[in-house]
KEMIFI-219690 format. One line per field, with one value per residue (C-alpha): residue number from 0; residue in one letter; x, y, z. Coordinates in Angstrom, 1 decimal. Layout:
guti	(NUM  ...)
fido	(a  ...)
x	(X  ...)
y	(Y  ...)
z	(Z  ...)
//
This chain:
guti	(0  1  2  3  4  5  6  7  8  9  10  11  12  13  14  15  16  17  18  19  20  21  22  23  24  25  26  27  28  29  30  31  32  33  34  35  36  37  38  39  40  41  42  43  44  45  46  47  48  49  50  51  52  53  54  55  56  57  58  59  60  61  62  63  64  65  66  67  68  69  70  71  72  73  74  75  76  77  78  79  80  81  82  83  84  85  86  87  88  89  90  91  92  93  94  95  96  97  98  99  100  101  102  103  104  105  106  107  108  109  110  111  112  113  114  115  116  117  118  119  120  121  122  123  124  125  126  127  128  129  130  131  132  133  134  135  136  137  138  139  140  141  142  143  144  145  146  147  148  149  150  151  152  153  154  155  156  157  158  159  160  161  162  163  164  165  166  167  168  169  170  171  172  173  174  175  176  177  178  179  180  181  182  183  184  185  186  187  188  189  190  191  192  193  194  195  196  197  198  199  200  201  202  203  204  205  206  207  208  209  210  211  212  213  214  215  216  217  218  219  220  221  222  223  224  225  226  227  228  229  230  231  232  233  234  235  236  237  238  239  240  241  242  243  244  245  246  247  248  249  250  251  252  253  254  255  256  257  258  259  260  261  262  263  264  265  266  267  268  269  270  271  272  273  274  275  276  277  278  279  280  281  282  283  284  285  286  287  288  289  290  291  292  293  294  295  296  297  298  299  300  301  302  303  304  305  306  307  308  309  310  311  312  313  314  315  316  317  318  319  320  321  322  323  324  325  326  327  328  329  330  331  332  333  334  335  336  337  338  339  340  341  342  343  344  345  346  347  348  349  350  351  352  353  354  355  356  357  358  359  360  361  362  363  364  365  366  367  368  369  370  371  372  373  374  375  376  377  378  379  380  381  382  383  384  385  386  387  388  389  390  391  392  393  394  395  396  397  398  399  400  401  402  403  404  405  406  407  408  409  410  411  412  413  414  415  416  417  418  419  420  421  422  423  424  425  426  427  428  429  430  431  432  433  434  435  436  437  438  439  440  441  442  443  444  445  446  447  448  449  450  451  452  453  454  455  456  457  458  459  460  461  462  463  464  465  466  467  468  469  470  471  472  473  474  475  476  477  478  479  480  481  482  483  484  485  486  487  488  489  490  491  492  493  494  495  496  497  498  499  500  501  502  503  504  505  506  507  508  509  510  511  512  513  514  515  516  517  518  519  520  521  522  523  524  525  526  527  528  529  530  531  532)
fido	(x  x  x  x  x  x  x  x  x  x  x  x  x  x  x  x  x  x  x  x  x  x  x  x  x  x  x  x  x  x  x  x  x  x  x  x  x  x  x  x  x  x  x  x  x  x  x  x  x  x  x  x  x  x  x  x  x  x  x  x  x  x  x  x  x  x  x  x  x  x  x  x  x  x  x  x  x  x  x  x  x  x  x  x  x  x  x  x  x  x  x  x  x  x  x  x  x  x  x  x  x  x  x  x  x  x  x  x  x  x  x  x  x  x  x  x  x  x  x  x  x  x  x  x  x  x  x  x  x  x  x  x  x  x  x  x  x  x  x  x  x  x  x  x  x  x  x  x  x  x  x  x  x  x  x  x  x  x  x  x  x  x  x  x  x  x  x  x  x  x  x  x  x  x  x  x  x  x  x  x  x  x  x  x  x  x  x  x  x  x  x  x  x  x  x  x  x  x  x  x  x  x  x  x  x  x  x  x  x  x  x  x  x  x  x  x  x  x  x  x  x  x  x  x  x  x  x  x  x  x  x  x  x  x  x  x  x  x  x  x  x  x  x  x  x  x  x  x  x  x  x  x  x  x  x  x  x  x  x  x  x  x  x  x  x  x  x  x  x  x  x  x  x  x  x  x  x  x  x  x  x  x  x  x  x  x  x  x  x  x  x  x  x  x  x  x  x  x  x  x  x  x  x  x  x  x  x  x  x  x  x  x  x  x  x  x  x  x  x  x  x  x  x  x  x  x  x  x  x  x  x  x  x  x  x  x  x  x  x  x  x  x  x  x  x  x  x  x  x  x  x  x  x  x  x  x  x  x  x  x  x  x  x  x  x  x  x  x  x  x  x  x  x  x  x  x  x  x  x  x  x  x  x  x  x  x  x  x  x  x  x  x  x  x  x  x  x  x  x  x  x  x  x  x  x  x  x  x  x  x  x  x  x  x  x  x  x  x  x  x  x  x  x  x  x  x  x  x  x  x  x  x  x  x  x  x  x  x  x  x  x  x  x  x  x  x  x  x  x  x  x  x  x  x  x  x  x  x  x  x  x  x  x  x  x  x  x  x  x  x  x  x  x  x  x  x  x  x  x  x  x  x  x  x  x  x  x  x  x  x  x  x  x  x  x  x  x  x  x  x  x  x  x  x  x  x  x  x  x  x  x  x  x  x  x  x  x  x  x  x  x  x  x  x  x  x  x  x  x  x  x  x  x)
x	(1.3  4.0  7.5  7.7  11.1  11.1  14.1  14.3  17.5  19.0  22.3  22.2  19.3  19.6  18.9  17.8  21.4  21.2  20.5  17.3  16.2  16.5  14.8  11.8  11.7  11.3  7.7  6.7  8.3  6.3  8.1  10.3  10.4  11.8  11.3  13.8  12.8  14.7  12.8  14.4  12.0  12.1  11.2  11.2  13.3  12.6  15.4  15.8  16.5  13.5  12.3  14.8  14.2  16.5  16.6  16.3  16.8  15.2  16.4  13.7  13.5  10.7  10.5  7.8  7.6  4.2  3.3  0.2  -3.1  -6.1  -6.8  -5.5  -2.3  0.7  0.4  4.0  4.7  5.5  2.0  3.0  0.6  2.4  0.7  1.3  4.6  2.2  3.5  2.0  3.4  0.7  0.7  -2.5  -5.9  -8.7  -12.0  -14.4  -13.7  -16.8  -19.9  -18.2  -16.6  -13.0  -13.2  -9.9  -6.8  -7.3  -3.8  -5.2  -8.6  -6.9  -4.1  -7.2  -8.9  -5.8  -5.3  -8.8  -8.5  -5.4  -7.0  -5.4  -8.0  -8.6  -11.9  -10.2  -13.1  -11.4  -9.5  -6.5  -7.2  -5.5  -3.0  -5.5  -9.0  -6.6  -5.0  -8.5  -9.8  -6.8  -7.9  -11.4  -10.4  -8.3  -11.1  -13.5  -11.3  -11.8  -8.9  -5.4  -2.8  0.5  1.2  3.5  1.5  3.4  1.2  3.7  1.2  1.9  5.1  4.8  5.0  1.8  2.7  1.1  -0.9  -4.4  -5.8  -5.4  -2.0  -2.0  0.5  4.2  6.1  9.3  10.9  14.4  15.5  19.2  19.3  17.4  17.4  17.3  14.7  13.9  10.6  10.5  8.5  11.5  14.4  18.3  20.1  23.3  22.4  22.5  20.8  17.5  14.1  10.7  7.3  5.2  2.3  -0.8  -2.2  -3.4  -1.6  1.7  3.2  6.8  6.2  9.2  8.4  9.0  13.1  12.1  10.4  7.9  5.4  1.8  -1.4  -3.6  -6.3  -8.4  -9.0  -12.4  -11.3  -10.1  -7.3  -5.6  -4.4  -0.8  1.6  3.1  0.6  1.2  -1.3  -2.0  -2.0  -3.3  -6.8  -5.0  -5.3  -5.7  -4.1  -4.7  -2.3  -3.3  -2.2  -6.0  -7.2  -10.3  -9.8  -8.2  -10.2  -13.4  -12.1  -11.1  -14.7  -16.2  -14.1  -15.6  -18.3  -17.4  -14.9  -16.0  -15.7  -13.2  -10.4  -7.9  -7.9  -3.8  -3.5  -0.4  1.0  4.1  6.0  9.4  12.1  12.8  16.3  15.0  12.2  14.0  16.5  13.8  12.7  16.0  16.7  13.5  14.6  11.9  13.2  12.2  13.0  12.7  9.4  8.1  9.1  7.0  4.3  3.9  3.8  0.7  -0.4  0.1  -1.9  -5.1  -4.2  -5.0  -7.8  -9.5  -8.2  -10.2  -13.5  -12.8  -13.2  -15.7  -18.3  -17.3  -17.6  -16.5  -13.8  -9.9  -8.1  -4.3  -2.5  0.7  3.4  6.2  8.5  11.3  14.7  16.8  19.3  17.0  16.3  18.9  20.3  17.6  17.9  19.5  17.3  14.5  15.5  16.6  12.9  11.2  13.4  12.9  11.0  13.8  12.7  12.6  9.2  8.9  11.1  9.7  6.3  8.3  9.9  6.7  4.9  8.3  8.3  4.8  4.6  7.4  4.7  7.5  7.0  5.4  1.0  0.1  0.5  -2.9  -3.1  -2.6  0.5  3.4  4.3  5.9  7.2  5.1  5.5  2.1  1.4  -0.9  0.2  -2.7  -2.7  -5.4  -4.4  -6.8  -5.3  -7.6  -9.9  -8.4  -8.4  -12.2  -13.8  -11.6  -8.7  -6.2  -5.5  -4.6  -8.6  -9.7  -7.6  -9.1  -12.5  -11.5  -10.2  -12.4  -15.6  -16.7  -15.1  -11.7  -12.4  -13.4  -10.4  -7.9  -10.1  -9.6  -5.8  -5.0  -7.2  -5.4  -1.5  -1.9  -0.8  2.4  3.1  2.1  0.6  3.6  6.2  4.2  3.6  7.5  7.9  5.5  5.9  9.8  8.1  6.3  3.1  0.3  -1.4  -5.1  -6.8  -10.9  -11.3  -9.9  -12.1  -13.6  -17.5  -16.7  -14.4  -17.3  -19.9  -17.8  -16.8  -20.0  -21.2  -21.8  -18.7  -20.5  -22.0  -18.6  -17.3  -19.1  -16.9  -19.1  -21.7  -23.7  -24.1  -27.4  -27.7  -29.9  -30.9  -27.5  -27.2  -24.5  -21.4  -20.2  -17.8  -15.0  -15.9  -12.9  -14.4  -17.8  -19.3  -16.6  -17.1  -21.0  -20.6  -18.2  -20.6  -23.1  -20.6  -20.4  -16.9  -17.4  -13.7  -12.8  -15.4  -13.6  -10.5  -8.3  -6.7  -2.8  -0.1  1.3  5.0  3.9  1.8  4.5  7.4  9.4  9.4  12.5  14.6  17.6  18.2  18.0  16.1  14.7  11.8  10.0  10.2  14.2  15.9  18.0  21.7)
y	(-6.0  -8.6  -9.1  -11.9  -13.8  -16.7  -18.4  -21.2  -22.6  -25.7  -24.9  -24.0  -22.3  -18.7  -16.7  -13.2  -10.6  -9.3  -5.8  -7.5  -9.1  -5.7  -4.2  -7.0  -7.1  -3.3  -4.1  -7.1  -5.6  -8.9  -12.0  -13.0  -16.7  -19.1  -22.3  -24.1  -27.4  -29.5  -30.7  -34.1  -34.8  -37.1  -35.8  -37.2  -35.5  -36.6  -36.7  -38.1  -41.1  -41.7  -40.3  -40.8  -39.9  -37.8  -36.5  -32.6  -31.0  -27.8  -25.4  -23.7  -20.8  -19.2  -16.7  -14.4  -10.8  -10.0  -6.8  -8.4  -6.7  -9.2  -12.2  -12.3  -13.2  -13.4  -15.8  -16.7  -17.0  -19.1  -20.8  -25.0  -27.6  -30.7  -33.3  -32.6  -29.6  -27.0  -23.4  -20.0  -16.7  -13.8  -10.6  -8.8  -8.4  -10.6  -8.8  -11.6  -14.6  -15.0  -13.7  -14.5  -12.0  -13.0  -11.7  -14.1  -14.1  -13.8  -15.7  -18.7  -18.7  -18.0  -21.5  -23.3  -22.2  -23.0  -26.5  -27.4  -25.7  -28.7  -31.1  -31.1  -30.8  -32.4  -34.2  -38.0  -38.2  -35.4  -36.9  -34.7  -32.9  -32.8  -30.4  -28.7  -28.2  -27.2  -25.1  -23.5  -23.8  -21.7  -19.1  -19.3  -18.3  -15.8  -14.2  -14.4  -12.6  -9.0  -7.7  -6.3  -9.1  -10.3  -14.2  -16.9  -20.3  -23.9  -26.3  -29.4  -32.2  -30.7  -29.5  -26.1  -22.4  -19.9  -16.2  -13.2  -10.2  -8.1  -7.6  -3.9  -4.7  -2.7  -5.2  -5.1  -8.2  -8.3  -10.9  -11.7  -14.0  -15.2  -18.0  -20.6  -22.4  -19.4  -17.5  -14.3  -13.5  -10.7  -7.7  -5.3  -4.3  -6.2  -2.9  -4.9  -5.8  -3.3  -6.1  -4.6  -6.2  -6.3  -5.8  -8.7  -7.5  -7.5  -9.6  -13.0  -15.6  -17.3  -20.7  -21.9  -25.4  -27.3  -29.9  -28.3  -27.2  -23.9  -22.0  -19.4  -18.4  -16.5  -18.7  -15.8  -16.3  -13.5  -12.0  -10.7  -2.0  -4.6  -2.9  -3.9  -1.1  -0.9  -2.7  -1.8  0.9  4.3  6.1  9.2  8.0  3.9  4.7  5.6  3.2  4.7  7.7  9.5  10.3  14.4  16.9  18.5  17.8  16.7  12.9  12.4  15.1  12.8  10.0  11.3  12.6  9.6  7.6  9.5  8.1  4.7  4.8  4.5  8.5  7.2  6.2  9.7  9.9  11.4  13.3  13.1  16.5  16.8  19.5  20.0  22.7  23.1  24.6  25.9  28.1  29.0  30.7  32.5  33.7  35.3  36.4  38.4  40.3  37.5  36.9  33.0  31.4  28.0  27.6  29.5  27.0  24.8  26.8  28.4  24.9  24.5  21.1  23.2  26.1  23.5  21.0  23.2  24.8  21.2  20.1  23.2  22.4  18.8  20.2  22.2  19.7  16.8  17.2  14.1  13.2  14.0  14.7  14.9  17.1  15.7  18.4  16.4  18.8  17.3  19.4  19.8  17.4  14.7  14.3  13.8  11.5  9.4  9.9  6.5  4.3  6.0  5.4  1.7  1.1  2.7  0.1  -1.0  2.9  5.7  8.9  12.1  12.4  8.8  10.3  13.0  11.4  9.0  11.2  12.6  9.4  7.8  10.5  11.2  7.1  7.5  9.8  11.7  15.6  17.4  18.6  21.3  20.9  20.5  24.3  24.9  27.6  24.9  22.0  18.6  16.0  13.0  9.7  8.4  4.9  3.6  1.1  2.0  4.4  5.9  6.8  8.4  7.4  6.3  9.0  10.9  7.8  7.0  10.5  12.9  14.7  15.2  18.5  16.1  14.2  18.4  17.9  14.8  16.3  19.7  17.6  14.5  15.1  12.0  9.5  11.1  11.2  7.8  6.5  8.6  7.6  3.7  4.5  5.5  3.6  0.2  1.5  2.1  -1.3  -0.8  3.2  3.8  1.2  -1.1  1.6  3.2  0.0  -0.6  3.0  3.0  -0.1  0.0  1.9  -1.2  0.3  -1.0  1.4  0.9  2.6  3.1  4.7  1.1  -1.1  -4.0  -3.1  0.9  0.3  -1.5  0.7  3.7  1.6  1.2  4.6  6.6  9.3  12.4  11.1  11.0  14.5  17.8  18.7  20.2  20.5  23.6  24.6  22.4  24.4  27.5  28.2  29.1  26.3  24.9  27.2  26.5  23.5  22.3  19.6  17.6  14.7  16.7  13.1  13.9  17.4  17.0  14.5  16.5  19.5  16.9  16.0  19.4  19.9  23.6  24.5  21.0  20.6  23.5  23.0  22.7  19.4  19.7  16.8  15.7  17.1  20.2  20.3  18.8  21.1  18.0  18.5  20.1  20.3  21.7  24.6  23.8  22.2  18.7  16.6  14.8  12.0  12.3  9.0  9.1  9.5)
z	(7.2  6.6  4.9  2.5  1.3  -0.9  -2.8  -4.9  -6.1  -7.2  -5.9  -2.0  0.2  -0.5  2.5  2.6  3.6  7.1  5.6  3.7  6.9  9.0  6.5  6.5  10.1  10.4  8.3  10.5  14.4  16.2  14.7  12.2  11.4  8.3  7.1  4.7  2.9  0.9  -2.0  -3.6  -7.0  -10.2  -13.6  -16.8  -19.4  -22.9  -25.5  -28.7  -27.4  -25.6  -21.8  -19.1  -15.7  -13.2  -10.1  -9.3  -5.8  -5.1  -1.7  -0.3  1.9  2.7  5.1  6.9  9.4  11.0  12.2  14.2  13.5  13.6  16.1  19.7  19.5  17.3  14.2  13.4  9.6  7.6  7.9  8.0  7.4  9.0  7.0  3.7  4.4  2.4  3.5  3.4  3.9  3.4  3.5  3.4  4.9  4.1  5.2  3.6  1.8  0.0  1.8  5.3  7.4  8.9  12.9  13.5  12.2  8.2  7.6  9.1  7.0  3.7  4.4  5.3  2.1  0.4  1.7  1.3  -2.1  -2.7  -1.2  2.0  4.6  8.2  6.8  6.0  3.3  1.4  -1.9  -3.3  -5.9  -9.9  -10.5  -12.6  -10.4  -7.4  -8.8  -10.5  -6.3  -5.6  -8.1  -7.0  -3.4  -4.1  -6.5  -3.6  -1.1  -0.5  0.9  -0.2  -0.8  -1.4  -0.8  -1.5  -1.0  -1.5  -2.7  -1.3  -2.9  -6.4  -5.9  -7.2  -5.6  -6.3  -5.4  -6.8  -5.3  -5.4  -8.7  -7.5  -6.8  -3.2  -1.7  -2.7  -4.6  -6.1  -8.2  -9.5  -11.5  -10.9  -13.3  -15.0  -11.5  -9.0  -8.3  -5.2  -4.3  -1.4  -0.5  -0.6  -2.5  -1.1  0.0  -0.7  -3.9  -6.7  -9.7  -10.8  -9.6  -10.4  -9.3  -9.9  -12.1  -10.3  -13.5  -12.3  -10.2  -11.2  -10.9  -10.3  -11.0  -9.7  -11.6  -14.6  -14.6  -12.8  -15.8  -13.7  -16.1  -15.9  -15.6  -17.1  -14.8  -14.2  -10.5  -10.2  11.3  13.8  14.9  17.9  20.7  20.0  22.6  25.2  25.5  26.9  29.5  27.2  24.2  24.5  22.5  19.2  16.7  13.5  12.0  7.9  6.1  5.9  3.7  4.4  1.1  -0.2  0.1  3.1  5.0  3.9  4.9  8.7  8.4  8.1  10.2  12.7  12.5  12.2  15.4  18.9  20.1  23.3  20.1  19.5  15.8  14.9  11.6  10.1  8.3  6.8  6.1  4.1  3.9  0.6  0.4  -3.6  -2.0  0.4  -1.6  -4.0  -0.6  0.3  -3.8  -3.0  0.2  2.1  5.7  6.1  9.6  9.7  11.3  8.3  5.5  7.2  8.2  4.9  3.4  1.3  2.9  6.4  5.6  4.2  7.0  9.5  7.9  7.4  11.3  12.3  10.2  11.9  15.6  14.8  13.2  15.2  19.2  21.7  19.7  20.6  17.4  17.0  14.7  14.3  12.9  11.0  9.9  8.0  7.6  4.4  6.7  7.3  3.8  2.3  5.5  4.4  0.7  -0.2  1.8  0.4  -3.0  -2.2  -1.1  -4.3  -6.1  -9.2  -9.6  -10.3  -11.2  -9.3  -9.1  -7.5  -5.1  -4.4  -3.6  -1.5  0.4  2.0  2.6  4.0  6.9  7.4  8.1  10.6  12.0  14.0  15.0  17.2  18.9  20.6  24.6  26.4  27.0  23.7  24.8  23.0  21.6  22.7  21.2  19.5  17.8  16.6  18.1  15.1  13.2  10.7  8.5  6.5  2.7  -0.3  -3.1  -5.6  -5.1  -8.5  -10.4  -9.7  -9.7  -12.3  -9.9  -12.1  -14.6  -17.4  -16.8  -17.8  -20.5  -21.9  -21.5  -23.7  -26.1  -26.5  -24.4  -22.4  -24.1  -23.7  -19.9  -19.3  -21.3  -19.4  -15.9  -17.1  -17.7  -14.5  -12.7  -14.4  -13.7  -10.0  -9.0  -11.2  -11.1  -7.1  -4.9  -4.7  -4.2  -1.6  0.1  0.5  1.9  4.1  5.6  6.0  9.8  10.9  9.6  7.3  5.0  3.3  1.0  1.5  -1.6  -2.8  -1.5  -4.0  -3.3  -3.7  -6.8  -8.0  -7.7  -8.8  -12.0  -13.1  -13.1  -15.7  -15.9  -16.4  -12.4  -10.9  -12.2  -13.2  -17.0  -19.2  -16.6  -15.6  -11.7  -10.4  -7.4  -8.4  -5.1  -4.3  -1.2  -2.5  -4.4  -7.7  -7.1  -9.3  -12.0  -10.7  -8.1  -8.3  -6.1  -3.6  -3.3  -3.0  -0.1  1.4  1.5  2.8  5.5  6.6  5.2  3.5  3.0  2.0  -0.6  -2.5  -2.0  -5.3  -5.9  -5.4  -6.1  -2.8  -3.8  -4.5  -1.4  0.9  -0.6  -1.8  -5.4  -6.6  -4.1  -6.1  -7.6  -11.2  -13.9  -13.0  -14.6  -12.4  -15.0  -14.7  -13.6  -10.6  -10.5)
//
């Protein structure tokens, strides 16, 4: 996980504000570097009276924060090609590019690919390609990358910046536009700045040609765990690497399931839980006579009650393994200390219910609370040293999890379904993936999403839908080996029974702020779709 900044102006070098760069280096904790060129160009303007050349200068500044995860040692950003001045910042994970398998550091591969791509390359034989087949090689790399994204790549030779992110879009992006001449990339919101931004749409790859009076627009090209022991290391806790995101529901109790088979069993596996007191139920509680200490608003949390339930089916089915439940209990006090950089990091999304979504995955990412001592008779204090965390979203997109894919069925029977599955499916990068990405990174921590990956979103795509989800479908299992399961992610639930995760393959599918208590805070009548004040 990275930080990305990028400016382009014909004025001065526009530099990211000290709040900005605080805010980036939180994301990438193990360097923070920047690189400003000055770019001095001729171009031919043609007026009525005939061409005319003139000169343009274009300030540069690009600038990169790595949280360090793959090779090593510590790749400083911006990558720099000394040659040709070609630059790089990238933010993502490259897993493959192609049918080859990145063990090093992916940043390196994917500027080598680039420059290659260009026509840069250390092979002397190499000619430089036209503006047109390099940038098509450009495209053609990026399409054969599997791997989340966000990048900002200056191809110097051509004079023009590519940026753009995942066709999934699980990578953040901004862009503003100042002026005809002035341009802001950056993975985050300005907290000094109060002008509106917005995502980059996770719709192809797009080109600032600087050759061309700074007019950005869309080249509508379409875009088809090696985790290092967190440093310094502490005695107890130096095997965690990875942690899930875990309210105990269906996906992410799947996912911890089969990461436990995937991990070596000497690596702790932390389960983040989080927990909110909710000063609205707490006053229903008292309206009703209900005496409601503090402990209990979080341990009669929903996500607590099935969190702990799933953490015990956990133990139970998978010996040799040391798992952590992490108890993040956020007070009334803490959220709303927290509320305005919260909201600054959802930026440009303003509604309550982004916030309220935010809320729980900002905190449980801070991965802040408390485990049970070794004896099991109390609890101590605990910060979560993984700079991974595990995430299910997607799940409901690809298999049917929401109320409103029920819906569709009633009303228009397969077809209905697979339309609504294909509409939520094709709004994550825009309505939650970037959002969440800015959140959860503003903790030095990178989140990814297995249910996500290219090959599995693939596979699930092609399926028929009636195989993903059980509407309209009569229990199979007349033996009686297998309860009547809801139709909602019937897959998941089937291979969760398979896994040997009983309560989990029943449990009912519950939004995140409802199940973390962050919905409604207030006493009153809110939408989640109501703006922000």
């Amino acid at each position: 996980m990275c930080g990305i900044f990028f400016s382009s102006s014909q004025e001065e070098h526009r530099l990211p504000s000290n709040g900005l760069l605080d805010d980036l280096k939180r994301r990438g904790p193990d360097s923070a570097n920047s690189v400003s060129p000055l770019i001095n160009l001729e171009s031919t303007a043609f007026r009525k009276s005939g061409p005319k050349m003139r000169k343009q200068t274009y300030f540069l500044t690009f600038l990169s924060t790595v949280l360090s995860l793959r090779g090593s040692s510590v790749v400083r950003q911006p990558l720099s090609d000394q040659e040709s001045g070609s630059l790089l910042c990238w933010n993502g994970e490259a897993w493959k590019i192609g049918n080859r398998s990145i063990e090093s550091n992916d940043a390196e591969r994917v500027f080598d690919a680039f420059l290659s791509a260009v026509g840069h390359s250390n092979n002397t034989d190499h000619k430089l390609a036209s503006p047109h087949h390099s940038l098509q090689a450009v495209v053609d790399v990026l399409s054969s990358i599997t791997g989340p994204y966000a990048f900002v790549f200056y191809d110097a030779q051509h004079h023009r910046v590519l940026y753009g992110r995942d066709a999934l879009g699980r990578r953040s992006l901004l862009i503003r536009r100042y002026s005809t001449t002035s341009i802001v990339l950056s993975s985050i919101r300005d907290p000094t700045e109060s002008e509106d931004l917005m995502e980059v749409e996770a719709d192809g790859i797009y080109v600032l040609d600087l050759t061309a009076d700074i007019d950005p627009s869309s080249n509508d090209v379409d875009q088809i765990t090696h985790v290092p022991i967190p440093l310094p290391p502490s005695q107890s806790i130096a095997s965690v690497r990875v942690a899930v995101l875990f309210s105990g529901g269906l996906d992410c109790t799947v996912l911890a399931r089969m990461l436990h088979d995937v991990l070596p069993k000497e690596q702790d596996i932390d389960l983040l839980n989080v927990a909110f007191e909710n000063p609205r139920v707490v006053q229903a509680a008292e309206a009703c006579h209900i005496h409601q200490p503090a402990c209990s608003a979080y341990s009669l949390c929903p996500d607590r009650i099935t969190g702990l339930s799933s953490y015990s089916e956990l133990l139970a089915i998978c010996s040799g393994r040391k798992w952590r439940f992490v108890s993040i209990d956020i007070p009334y006090t803490d959220t709303k200390a927290h509320r305005a950089k919260v909201i600054s990091l959802i930026h440009p999304h303003n509604t309550e219910m982004d916030l309220s979504i935010a809320y729980a995955l900002y905190f449980a990412a801070r991965g802040m609370g408390t485990v049970q001592t070794e004896s099991g008779d109390g609890a101590m204090h605990y910060t979560t040293p993984a700079r991974v965390l595990l995430s299910g979203l997607g799940a409901d997109e690809l298999f049917g999890g929401y109320t409103r894919h029920a819906t569709a069925f009633d009303r228009r029977g397969y077809s209905g379904l697979a339309d609504e599955l294909a509409f939520d499916f094709n709004r994550l990068g825009k309505r939650n993936l970037g959002r969440d990405d800015r959140v959860i990174s503003h903790w030095g921590k990178e989140v990814r999403y297995p249910y996500l990956d290219e090959d599995l979103v693939s596979w699930a795509l092609r399926l028929p839908v009636w195989e993903k989800c059980g509407f309209g479908q009569a229990d199979n299992c007349e033996d009686g080996s297998i309860p009547l399961l809801e139709p909602g992610k019937k897959l998941l639930r089937l291979l969760a029974w398979d896994l040997g995760l009983r309560s989990a393959a029943a449990e009912k599918k519950r939004a995140i702020q409802f199940g973390a208590r962050t919905a409604k805070m207030e006493v009153g009548k809110t939408k989640g779709t109501q703006t922000l004040s």
